[in-house]
C-alpha positions as CSV (number, residue, x, y, z in Angstrom):
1,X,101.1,180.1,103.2
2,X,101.9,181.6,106.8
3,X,105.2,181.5,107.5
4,X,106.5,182.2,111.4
5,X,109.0,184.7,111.9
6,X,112.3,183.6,113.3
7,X,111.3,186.1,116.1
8,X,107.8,183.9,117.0
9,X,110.1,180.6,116.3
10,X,112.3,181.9,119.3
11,X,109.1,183.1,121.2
12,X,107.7,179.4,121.0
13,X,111.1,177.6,121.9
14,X,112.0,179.6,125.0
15,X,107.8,179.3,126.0
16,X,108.6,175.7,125.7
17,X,111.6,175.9,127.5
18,X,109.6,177.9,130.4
19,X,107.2,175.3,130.8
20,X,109.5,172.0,131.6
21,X,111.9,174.2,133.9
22,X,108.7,175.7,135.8
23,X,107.5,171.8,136.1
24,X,111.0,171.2,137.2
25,X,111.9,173.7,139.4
26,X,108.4,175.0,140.7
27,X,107.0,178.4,139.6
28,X,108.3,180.8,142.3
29,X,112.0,179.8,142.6
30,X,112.7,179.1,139.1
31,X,115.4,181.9,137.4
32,X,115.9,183.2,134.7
33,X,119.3,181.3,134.2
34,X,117.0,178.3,135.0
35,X,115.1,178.8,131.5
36,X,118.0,179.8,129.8
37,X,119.8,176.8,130.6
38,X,116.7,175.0,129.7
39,X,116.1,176.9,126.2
40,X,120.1,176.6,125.6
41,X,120.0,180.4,125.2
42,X,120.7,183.5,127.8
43,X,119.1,185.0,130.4
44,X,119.8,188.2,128.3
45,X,117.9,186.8,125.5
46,X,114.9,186.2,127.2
47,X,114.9,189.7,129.1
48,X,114.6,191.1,125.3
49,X,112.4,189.3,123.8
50,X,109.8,189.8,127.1
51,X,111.1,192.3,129.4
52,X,111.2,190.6,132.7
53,X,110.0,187.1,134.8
54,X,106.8,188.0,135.0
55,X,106.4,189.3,131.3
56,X,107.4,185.6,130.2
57,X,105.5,184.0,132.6
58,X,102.3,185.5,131.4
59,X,103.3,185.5,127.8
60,X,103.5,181.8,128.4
61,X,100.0,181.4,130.1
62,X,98.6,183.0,127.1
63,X,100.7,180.5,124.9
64,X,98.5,177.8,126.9
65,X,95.2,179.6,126.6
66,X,95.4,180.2,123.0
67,X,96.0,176.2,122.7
68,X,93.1,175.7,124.1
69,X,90.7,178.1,122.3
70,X,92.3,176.6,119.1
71,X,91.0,173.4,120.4
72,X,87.7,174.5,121.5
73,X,87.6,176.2,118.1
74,X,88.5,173.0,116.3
75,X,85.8,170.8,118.2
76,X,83.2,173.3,118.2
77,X,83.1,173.2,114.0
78,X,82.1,169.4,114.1
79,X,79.7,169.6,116.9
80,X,75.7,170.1,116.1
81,X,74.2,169.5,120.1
82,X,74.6,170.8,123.2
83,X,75.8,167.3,124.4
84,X,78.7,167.9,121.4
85,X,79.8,171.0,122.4
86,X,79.9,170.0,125.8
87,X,81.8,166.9,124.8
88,X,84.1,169.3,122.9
89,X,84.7,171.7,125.8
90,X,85.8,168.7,127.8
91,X,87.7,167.3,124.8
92,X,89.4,170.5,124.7
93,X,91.0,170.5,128.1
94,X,92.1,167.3,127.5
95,X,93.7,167.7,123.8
96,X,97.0,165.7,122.6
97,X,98.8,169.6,122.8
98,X,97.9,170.4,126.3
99,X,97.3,167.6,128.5
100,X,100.8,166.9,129.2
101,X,102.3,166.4,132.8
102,X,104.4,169.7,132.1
103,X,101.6,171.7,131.1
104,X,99.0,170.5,133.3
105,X,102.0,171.3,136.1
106,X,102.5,174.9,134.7
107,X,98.8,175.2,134.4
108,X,98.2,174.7,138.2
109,X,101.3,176.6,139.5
110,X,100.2,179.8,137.7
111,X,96.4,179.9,138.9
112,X,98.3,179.3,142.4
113,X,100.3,182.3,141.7
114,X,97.3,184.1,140.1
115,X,95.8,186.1,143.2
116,X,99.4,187.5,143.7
117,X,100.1,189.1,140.0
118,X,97.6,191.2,138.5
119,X,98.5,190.0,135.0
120,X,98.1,186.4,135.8
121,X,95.2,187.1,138.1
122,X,93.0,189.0,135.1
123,X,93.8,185.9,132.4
124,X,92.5,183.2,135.3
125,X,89.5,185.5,135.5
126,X,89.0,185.6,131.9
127,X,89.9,181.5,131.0
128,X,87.5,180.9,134.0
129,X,84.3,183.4,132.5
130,X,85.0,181.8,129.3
131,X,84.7,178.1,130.3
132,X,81.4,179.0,132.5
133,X,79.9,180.9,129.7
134,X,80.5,177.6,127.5
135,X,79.0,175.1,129.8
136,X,75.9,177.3,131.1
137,X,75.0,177.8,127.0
138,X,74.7,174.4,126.5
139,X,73.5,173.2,129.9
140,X,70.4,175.7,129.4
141,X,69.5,173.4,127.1
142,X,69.5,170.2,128.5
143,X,68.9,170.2,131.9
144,X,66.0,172.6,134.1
145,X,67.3,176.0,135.0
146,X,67.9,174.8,139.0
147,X,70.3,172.2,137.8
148,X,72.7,174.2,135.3
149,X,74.6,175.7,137.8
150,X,75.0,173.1,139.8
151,X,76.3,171.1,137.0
152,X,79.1,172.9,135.6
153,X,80.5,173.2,138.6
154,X,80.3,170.0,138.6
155,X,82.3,170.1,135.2
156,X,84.2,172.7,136.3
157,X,85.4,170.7,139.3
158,X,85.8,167.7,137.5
159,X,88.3,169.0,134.7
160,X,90.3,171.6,137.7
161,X,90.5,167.6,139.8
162,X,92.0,166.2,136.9
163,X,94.1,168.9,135.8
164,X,95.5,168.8,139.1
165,X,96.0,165.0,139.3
166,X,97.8,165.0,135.8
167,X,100.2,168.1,137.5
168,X,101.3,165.7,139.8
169,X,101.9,162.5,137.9
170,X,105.0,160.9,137.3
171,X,103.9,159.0,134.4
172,X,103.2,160.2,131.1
173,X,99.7,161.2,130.8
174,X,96.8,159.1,128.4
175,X,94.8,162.2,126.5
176,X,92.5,159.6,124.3
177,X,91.7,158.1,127.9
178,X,91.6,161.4,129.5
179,X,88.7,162.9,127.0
180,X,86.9,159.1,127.1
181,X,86.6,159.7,131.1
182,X,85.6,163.5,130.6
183,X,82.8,162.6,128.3
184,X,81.8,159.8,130.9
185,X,81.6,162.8,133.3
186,X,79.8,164.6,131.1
187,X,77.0,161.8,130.6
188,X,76.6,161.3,134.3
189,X,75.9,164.8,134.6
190,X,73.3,165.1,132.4
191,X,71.6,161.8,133.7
């Protein structure tokens, strides 16, 4: 059995903490003393466990990107078509875990902060190669070569619209009806 460390327990709280006080106070004026506050810890704390701001700030964006690949992984094991794993990258983007008005919030504000931080910059270039490279794959296979590119951006456009619509609600967000409109995208797409 895997058991967390206390130190990865703390990790995970104050990540958690960093993500409702950067949807609550926005990404580039929130403190140190805001997460604290927020995590019911110190600022201290937090400087030791990642060094600085911007050492949190990307350790959290890869807290949200390793969500995600553990639901692509997860999808990817039950699908056996092209139309499946398409159905799971979508599902993916739209899981229980990460489709949440606070994530989808942090989400957009640090690809808005991306071309200004190298560290944040390289991850959105690396999250946005991976999601290409899993829509062409299975694209290639069911559409003609002139139409794959034109498709998932299409995809692409359709999940970064949504994601952004979700950062700006003030309700909580649906995920079952989230990944039921995705797929529906995903359909029309391939029609």
């Amino acid at each position: 059995m895997n058991r967390k460390r206390i130190r990865d327990i703390r990790n995970e709280e104050l990540i958690e903490a960093t993500i409702v006080a950067v949807h609550n106070h926005g990404y580039s004026v929130v403190t140190m003393a805001d997460i604290a506050r927020e995590a019911g810890a110190s600022a201290a704390s937090i400087n030791y466990y990642f060094g600085s701001k911007e050492g949190l700030m990307e350790a959290t964006m890869r807290y949200l990107l390793r969500k995600l690949r553990t639901a692509m992984i997860t999808g990817y094991k039950t699908s056996h078509s092209p139309t499946d794993r398409l159905y799971a990258v979508m599902d993916a983007n739209f899981s229980d875990q990460l489709f949440t008005v606070e994530q989808c919030s942090i989400w957009m504000q640090f690809w808005a902060n991306a071309p200004y931080s190298p560290h944040l910059a390289r991850l959105h270039r690396l999250n946005r190669a991976r999601v290409r490279s899993h829509f062409r794959a299975e694209l290639r296979h069911l559409l003609p070569a002139e139409g794959v590119e034109t498709a998932r951006q299409a995809l692409q456009n359709y999940m970064d619209g949504a994601w952004l619509q979700a950062a700006l609600s003030d309700q909580p967000l649906d995920p079952v009806a989230a990944r039921a409109a995705a797929r529906r995208v995903v359909d029309l797409v391939l029609s």
